[in-house]
C-alpha positions in Angstrom: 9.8 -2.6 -11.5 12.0 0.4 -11.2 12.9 3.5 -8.8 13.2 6.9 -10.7 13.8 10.4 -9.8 13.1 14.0 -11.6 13.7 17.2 -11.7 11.5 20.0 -13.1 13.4 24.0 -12.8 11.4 26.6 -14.2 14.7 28.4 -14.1 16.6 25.4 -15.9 18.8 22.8 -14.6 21.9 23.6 -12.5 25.0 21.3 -11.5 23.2 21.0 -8.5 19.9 19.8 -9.7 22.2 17.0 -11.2 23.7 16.2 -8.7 20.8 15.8 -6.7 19.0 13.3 -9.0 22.3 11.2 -8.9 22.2 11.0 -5.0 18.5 10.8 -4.3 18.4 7.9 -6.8 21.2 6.0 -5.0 19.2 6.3 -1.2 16.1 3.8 -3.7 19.1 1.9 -5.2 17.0 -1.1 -3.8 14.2 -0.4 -6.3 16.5 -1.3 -9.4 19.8 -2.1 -8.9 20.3 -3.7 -12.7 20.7 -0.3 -14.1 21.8 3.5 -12.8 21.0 5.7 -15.2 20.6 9.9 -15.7 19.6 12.0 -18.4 18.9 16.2 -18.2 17.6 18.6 -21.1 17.1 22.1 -20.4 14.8 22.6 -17.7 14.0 18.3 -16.6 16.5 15.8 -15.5 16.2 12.2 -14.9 17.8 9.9 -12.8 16.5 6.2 -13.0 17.1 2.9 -11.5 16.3 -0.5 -13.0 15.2 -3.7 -11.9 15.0 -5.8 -15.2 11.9 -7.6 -15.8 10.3 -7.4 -19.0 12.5 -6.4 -22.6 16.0 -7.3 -20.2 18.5 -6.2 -23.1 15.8 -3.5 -24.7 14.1 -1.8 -21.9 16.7 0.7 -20.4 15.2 4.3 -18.9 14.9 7.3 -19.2 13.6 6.6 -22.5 14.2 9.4 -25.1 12.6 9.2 -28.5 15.0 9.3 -31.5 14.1 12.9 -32.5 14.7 13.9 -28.9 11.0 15.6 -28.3 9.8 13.0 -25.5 11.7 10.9 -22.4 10.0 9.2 -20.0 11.0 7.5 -16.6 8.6 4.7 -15.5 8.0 2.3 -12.9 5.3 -1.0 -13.0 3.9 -2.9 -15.3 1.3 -2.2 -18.1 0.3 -5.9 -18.7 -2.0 -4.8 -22.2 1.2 -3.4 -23.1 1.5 -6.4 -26.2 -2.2 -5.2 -26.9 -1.5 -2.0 -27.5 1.5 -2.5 -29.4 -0.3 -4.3 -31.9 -2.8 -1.9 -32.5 -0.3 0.7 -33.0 1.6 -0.9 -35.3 -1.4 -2.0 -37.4 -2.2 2.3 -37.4 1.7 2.2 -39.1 3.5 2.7 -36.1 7.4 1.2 -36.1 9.1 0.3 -33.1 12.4 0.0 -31.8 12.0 -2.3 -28.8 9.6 -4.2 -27.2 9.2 -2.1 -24.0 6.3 -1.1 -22.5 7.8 2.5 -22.3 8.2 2.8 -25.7 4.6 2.1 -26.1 3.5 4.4 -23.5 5.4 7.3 -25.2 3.6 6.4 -28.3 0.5 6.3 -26.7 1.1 9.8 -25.7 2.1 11.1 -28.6 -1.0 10.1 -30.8 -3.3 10.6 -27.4 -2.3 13.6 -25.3 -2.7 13.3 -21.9 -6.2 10.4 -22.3 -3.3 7.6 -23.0 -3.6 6.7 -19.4 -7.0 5.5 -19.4 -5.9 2.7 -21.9 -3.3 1.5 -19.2 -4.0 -1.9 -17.8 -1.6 -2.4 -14.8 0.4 -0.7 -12.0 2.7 2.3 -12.4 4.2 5.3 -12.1 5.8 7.7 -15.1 6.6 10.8 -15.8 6.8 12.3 -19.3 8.8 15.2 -20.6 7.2 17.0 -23.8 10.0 19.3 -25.3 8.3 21.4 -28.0 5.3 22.1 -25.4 7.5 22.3 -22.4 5.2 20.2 -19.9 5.8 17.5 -17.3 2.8 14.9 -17.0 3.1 12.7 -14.0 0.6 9.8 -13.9 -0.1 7.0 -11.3 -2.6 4.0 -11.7 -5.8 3.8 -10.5 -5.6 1.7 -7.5 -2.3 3.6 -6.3 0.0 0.4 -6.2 2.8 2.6 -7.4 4.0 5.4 -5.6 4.5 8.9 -7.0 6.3 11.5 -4.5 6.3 15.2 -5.3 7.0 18.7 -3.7 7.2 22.0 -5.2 8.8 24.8 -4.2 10.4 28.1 -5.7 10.0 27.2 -9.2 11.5 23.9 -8.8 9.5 20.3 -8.7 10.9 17.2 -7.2 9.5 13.5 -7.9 10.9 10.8 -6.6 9.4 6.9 -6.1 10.0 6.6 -2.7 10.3 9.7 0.5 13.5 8.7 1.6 15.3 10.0 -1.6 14.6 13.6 -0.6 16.7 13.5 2.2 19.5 14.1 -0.8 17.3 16.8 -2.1 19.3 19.8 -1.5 16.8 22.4 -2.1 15.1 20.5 0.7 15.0 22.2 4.5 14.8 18.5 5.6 11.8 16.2 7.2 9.6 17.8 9.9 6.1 16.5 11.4 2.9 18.0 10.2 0.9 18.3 13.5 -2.2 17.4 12.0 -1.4 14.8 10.2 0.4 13.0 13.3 -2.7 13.6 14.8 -4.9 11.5 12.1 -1.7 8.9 12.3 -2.5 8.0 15.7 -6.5 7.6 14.2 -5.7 5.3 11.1 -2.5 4.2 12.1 -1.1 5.8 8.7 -1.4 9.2 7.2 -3.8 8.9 4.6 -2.5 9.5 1.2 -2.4 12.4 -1.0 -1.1 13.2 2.6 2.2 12.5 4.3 3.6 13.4 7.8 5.8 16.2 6.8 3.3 18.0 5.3 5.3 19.8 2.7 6.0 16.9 0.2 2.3 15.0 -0.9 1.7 12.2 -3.1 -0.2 12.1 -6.4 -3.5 10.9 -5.7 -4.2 7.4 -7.5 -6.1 7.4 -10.9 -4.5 10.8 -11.3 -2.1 12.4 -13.9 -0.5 15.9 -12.8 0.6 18.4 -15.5 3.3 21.0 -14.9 4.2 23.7 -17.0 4.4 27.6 -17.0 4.9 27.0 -13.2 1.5 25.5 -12.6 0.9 22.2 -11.4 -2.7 20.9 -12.8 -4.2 17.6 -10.9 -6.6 15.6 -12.6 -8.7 12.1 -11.8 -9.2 10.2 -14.6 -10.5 6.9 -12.5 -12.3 6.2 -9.7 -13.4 3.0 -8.1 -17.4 3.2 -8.5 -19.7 0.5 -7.1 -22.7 -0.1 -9.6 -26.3 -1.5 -9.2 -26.3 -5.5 -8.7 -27.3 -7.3 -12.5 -27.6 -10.8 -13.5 -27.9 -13.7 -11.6 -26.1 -15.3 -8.8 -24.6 -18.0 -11.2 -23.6 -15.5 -13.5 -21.5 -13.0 -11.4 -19.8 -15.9 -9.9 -18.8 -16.9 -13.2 -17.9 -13.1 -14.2 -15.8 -12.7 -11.4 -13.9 -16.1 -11.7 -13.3 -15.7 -15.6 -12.4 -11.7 -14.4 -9.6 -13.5 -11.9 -7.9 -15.7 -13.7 -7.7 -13.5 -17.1 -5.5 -11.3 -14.4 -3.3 -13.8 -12.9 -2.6 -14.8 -16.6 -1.7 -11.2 -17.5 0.0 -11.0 -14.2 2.6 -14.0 -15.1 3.5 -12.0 -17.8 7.4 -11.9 -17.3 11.0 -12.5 -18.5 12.4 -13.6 -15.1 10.9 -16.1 -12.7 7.9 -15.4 -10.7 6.7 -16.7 -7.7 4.2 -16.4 -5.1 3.1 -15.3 -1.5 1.1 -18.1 0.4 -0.6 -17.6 3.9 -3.2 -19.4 4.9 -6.2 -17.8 3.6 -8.1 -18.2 0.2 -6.9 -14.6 -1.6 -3.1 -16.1 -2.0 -4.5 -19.6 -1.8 -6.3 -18.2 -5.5 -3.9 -16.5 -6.7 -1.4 -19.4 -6.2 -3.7 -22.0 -7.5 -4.6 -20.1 -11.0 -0.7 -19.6 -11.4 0.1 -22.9 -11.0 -2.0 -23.9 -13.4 -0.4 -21.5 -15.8 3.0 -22.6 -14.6 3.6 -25.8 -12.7 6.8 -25.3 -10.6 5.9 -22.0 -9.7 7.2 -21.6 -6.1 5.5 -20.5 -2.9 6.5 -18.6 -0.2 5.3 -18.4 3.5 6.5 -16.8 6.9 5.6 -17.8 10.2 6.7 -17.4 14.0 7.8 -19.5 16.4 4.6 -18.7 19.0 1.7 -21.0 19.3 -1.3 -19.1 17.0 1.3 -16.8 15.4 2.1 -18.8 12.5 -0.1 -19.6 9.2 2.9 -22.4 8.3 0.6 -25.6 9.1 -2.4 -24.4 6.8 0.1 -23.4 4.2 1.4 -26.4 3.8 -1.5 -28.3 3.4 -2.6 -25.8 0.7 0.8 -26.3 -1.7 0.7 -29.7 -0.9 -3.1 -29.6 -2.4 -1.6 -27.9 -5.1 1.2 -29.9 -5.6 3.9 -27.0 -5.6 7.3 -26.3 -4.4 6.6 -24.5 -0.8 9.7 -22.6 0.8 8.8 -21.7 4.4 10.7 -19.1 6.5 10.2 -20.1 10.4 11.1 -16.6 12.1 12.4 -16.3 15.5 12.4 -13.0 18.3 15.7 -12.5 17.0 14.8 -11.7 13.3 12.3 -9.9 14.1 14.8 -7.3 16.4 17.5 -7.2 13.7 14.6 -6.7 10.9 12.3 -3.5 13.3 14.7 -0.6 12.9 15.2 -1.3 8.7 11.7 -2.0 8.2 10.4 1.3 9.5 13.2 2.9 7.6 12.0 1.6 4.4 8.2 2.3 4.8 8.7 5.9 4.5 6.3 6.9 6.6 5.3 5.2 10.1 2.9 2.6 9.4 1.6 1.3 12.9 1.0 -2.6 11.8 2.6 -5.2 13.4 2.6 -6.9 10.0 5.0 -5.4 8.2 8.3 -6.7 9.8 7.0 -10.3 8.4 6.3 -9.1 5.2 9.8 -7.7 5.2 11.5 -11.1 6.1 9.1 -13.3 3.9 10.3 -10.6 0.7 13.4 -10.7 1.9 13.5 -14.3 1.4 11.3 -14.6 -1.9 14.0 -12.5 -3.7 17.0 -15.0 -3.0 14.6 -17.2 -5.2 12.5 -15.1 -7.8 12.7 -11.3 -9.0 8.7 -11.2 -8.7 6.0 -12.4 -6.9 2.1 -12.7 -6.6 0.3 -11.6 -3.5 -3.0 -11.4 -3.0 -3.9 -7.8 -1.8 -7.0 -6.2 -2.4 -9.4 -9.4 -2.2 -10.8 -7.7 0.9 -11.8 -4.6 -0.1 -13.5 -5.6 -3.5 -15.2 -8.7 -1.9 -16.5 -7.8 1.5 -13.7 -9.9 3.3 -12.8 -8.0 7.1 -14.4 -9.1 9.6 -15.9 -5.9 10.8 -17.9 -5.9 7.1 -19.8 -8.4 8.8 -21.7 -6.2 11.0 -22.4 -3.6 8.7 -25.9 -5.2 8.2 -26.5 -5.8 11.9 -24.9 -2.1 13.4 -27.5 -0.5 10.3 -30.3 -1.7 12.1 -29.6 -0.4 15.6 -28.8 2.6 14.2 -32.4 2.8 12.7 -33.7 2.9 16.5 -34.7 5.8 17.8 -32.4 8.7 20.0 -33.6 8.4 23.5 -32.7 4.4 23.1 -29.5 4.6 21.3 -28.1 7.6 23.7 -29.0 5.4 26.9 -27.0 2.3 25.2 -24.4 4.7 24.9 -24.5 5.8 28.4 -24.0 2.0 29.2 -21.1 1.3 27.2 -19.5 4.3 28.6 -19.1 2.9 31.7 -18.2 -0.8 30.2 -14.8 -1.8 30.8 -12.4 -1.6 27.8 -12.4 -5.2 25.8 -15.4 -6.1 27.6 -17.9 -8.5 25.4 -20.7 -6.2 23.8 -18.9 -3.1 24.6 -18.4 -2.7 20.8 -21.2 -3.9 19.1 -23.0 -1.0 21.3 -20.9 1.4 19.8 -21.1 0.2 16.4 -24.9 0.2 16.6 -25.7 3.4 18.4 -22.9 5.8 16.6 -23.0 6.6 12.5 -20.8 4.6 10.6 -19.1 7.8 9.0 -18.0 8.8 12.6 -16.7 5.8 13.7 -15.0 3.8 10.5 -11.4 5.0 9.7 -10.9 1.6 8.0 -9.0 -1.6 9.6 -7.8 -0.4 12.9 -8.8 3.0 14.7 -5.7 3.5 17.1 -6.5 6.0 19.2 -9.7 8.2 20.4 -9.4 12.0 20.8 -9.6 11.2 24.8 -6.8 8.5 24.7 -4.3 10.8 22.3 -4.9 13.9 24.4 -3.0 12.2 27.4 0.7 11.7 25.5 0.1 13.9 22.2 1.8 17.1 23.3 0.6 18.6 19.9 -3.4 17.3 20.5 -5.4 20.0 18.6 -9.4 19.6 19.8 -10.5 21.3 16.5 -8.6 18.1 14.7 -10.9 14.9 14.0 -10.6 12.2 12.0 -13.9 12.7 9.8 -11.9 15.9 8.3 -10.3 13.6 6.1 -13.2 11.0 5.9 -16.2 12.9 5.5 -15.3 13.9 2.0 -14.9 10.0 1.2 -18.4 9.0 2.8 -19.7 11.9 0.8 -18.9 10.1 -2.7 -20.9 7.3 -1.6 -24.1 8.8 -0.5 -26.7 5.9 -1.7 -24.2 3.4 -0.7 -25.1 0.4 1.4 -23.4 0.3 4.8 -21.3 -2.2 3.5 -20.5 -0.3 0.1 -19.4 2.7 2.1 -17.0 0.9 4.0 -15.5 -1.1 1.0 -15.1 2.6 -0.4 -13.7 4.1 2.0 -11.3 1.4 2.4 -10.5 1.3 -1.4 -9.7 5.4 -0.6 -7.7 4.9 2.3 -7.1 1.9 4.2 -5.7 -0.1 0.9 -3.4 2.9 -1.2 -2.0 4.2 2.5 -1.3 1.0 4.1 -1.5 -2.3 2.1 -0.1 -1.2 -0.7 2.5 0.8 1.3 3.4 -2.1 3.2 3.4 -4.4 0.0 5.2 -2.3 -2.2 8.1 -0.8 0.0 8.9 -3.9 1.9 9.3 -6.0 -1.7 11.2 -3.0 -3.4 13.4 -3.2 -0.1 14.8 -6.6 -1.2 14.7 -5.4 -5.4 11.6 -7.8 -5.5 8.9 -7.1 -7.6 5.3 -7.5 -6.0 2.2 -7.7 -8.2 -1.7 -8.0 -7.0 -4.2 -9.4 -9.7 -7.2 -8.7 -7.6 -6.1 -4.7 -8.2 -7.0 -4.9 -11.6 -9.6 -2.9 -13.1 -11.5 -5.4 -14.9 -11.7 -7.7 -12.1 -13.0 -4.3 -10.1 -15.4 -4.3 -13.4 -16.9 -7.6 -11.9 -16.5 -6.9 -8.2 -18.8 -3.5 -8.5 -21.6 -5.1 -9.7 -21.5 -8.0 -6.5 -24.8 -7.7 -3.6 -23.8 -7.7 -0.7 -25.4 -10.5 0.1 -22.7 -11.6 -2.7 -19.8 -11.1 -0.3 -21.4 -11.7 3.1 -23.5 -14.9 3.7 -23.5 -18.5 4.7 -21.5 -16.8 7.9 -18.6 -15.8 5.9 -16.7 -13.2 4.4 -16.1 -13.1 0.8 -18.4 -16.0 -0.1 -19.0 -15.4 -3.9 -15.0 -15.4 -3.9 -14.5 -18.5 -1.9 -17.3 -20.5 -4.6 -16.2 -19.3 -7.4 -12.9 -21.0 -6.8 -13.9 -24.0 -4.1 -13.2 -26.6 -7.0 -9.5 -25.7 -7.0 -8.9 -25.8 -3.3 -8.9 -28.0 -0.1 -12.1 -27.5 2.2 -10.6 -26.2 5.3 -9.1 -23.8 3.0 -12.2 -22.3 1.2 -14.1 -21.6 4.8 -11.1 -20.5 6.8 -10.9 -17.0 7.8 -8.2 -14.3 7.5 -5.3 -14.0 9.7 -3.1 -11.9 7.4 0.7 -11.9 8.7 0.3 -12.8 12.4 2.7 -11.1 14.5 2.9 -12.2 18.2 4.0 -8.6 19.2 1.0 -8.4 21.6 3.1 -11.5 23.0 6.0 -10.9 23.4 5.5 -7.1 24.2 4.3 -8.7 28.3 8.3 -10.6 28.4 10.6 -10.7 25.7 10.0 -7.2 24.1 8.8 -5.6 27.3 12.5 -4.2 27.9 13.1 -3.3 24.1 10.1 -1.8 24.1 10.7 0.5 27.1 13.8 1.6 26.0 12.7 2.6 22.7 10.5 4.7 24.4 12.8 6.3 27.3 15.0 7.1 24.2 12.4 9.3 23.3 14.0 11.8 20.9 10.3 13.1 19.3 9.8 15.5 22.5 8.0 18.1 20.9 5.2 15.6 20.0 5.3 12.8 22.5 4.7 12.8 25.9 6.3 9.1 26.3 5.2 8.5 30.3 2.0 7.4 29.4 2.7 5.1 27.2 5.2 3.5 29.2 2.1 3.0 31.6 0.1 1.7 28.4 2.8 -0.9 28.3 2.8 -1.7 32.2 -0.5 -2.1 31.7 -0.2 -4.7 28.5 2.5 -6.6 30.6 0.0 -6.9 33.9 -2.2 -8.3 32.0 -4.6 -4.9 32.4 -5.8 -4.9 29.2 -4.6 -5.2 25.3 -3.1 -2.3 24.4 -0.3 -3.4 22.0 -1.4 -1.6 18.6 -1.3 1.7 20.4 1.9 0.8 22.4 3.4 -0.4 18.3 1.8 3.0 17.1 3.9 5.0 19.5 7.3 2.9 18.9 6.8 3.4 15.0 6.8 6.9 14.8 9.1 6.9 17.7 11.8 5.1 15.4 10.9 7.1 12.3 11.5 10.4 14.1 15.0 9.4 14.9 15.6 7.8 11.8 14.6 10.7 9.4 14.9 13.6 11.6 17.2 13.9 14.3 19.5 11.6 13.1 19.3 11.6 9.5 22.8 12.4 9.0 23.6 9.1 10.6 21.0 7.7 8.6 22.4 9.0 5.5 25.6 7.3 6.4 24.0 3.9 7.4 22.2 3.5 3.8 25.4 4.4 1.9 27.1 2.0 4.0 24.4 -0.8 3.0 23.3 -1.0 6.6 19.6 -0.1 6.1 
């Protein structure tokens, strides 16, 4: 796992362009801080970052071939790596080291551009072709890697992470696209190939980009594609089980220790228990808070001592989570508005004073049917089947139904299309409610701009199907995987996800729905495939993922915090911050639960400051070490 940075000039590289790769790949020093390293030919530079995990003494980047024609800078893990090796080297092939890089250029060489397709893992590269004078920039197909870019003036800029061009010189500096603020306060992320300046975008996942002659080609060479349901019951489970734990064993793959993320649910309960068996003494790691419900400690337990594992548990407190806010939003990038992620920045934080990588168990949900709102897919299908004149008078009820009231929802699931009300795991904000504090609202602006187009591919789709895909589209590549990969890198800790594997997604397409949701749970076929390995209260126990107690604390102990986060106001232009004081007046009274908007606000409050108005101070804070 690595950080890198390049630098394409149509014009050819200056002193400048150097020493911008130097400084933008110090800011993501925290993405490999085993090995600083730069490397420029004629019109590409390189600056990369190391974080030493497979080939430690052989494995060093950028990679240039001996006759100088190809480098490459690359960050992941291509776990058929040995694989492909082999079957190069039986074709006459001689190799140098044992990387996976070396491979990969290889790959290319014989291949072209179609290499990636072979790629079993997670990653990023880019790969410089001197005698045709091209750049191709690929990411993997569930976009667990990140892959920055802008282009401007003849010059293109990649980096790993956002927050290295704020060393870019040729950079005017971050701004706020209006529109995409906008869909921010709908998802409570900007939706990838998007971000929320605007003027820098991300490589879509399952896409390579090819530069040259000044042109910058896109293309998708994957695409997560649900299939019609075959075989039996007995023999999907046993697909999808022999699919899992083929994963997890190529996830283990590793020269340094690995260990593992443990809540209380069965996704990292799966993961754990398949690499233990591969590796006894593998450790597990778990975070909880010291508020009654807030904490998956207890259950955790229980599960590793099931397992008979070593289980390191981080009891957080208030005060962590204060000193942790302002450096957790920094390192996101972009604002994410999910409580979560300031306890998956302590529990990395504390995996990597153990291990350099660890398991999580991301992406269960979204191949396997396993949020709660899938559940009444089925049920909201069938009142939408009733006729108008009903459906518009259920409607007129809800209307005037308070807020949180019981039924409320379920009204409004039924009697509206799903692919005008499902964003994905949280809608934040209505067009009414971000009208009264967005100073930049824009009525011409809705969210199905940027999810019609994904509800389009999966015309013929179940109701369930079509949210599963647009959650594979948005929801997983623009938050979970954010939130997973950022917050790990933070702390130079390598996070991997063996449900995010394409031929586990080879056995997941194929599931019914009746697969995922029956027996009144989520994720069934999941949870008996694997019910021999694991405790009972464990195999039927639903997801909490990360509990936060922010809608807690946010009526006492943050209340304060909170309100001066928000008086401190220096995003002006685009927030109208009274209201949302009053949001949070509201919370404290006891008038309603109105914390994830009230979060949504402080997040992008904080990231403002941090990476625009004072980004100078910033700038001095991460050289310092203080972010």
């Amino acid at each position: 796992m690595c950080g890198f940075i390049g630098i394409l000039n149509e014009n050819g590289i200056t002193g400048a362009d150097i020493s911008d790769t130097a400084a933008m790949s110090n800011v993501i020093r925290h993405r490999g801080p085993d090995l600083n390293r730069g490397w420029d030919c004629g019109r590409v530079c390189f600056g990369f970052r190391r974080l030493s995990i497979i080939d430690l003494e052989g494995g060093a980047q950028p990679y240039v071939t001996p006759d100088g024609r190809y480098a490459c800078v690359y960050n992941g893990e291509v776990y058929n790596y040995l694989e492909l090796r082999d079957e190069l080297i039986a074709r006459g092939e001689v190799f140098d080291t044992v990387s996976e890089i070396e491979v990969m250029v290889r790959l290319y060489s014989i291949y072209g551009e179609s290499f990636i397709s072979r790629l079993r893992g997670m990653f990023a590269f880019l790969i410089y072709d001197r005698d045709r004078d091209t750049v191709m920039a690929g990411r993997d197909p569930f976009g667990i890697k990140p892959l920055y870019y802008r282009a401007s003036g003849g010059r293109t800029v990649f980096a790993s992470e956002l927050k290295a061009f704020m060393c870019d010189s040729g950079y005017e500096g971050f701004g706020v696209d209006k529109t995409m603020l906008q869909h921010y306060f709908s998802f409570q992320f900007v939706p990838e190939p998007n971000t929320v300046t605007g003027n820098i975008s991300i490589l879509p996942k399952g896409s390579y980009m090819i530069c040259s002659g000044g042109k910058h080609e896109i293309f998708s060479y994957w695409k997560p594609v649900f299939s019609e349901t075959s075989g039996t019951y007995d023999s999907r489970r046993a697909a999808l089980r022999e699919a899992i734990e083929e994963s997890v064993r190529y996830h283990m793959i590793s020269d340094v220790p690995v260990g593992s993320f443990l809540s209380s649910g069965v996704d990292s309960a799966i993961i754990t228990a398949v690499a233990s068996k591969l590796q006894p003494g593998i450790k597990a790691f778990t975070v909880g808070f010291d508020v009654k419900g807030f904490s998956e400690i207890e259950d955790a337990q229980a599960i590793s001592a099931h397992l008979d594992i070593e289980h390191i548990v981080l009891r957080a407190t208030l005060d962590d989570f204060k000193e942790c806010f302002e450096k957790t939003i920094y390192h996101l990038d972009s604002p994410v508005a999910d409580p979560s992620v300031v306890a998956i920045y302590l529990i990395s934080r504390e995996a990597s004073r153990h291990v350099k990588v660890i398991l999580s168990g991301e992406g269960s949900d979204e191949l396997f049917g396993g949020y709660r709102q899938y559940a009444t897919a089925a049920p909201s299908a069938r009142m939408n089947a009733l006729p108008g004149f009903i459906k518009k008078f259920l409607l007129m009820v809800a209307s005037v139904m308070p807020d949180g009231m019981k039924g409320k929802g379920f009204i409004t699931r039924g009697c509206v299309p799903l692919e005008k009300r499902f964003v994905g795991g949280s809608f934040i904000f209505t067009e009414k409610q971000k009208k009264a504090f967005l100073r930049t609202f824009d009525p011409s602006v809705d969210f199905t701009d940027l999810t019609g187009p994904i509800f389009a591919e999966a015309t013929g789709y179940s109701p369930l199907r079509k949210m599963q895909h647009c959650d594979l589209n948005c929801w997983l590549p623009s938050d979970i995987l954010v939130k997973g990969d950022r917050l790990s890198m933070a702390h130079s800790l390598e996070a991997r996800v063996p449900f995010l594997d394409r031929e586990v997604f080879k056995a997941a397409r194929a599931l019914a729905d009746n697969d995922k949701i029956a027996h009144g749970t989520t994720k069934y076929i999941l949870r008996d495939a694997f019910s021999d390995l694991l405790n009972h209260d464990t195999v039927i126990r639903p997801k909490k993922g990360y509990p936060v107690p922010v809608r807690v604390w946010l009526k006492d102990e943050l209340f304060d915090w909170a309100r001066d986060i928000l008086r401190s106001n220096t995003a002006q232009e685009f927030i109208d911050e009274k209201p949302i004081i009053g949001l949070l007046e509201k919370h404290a009274a006891g008038k309603g639960d109105w914390y994830r908007q009230i979060w949504a606000v402080l997040a992008f409050i904080t990231w403002y400051r941090l990476y625009v108005t004072d980004r100078d101070e910033t700038k001095r804070r991460v050289a310092a070490g203080e972010l």
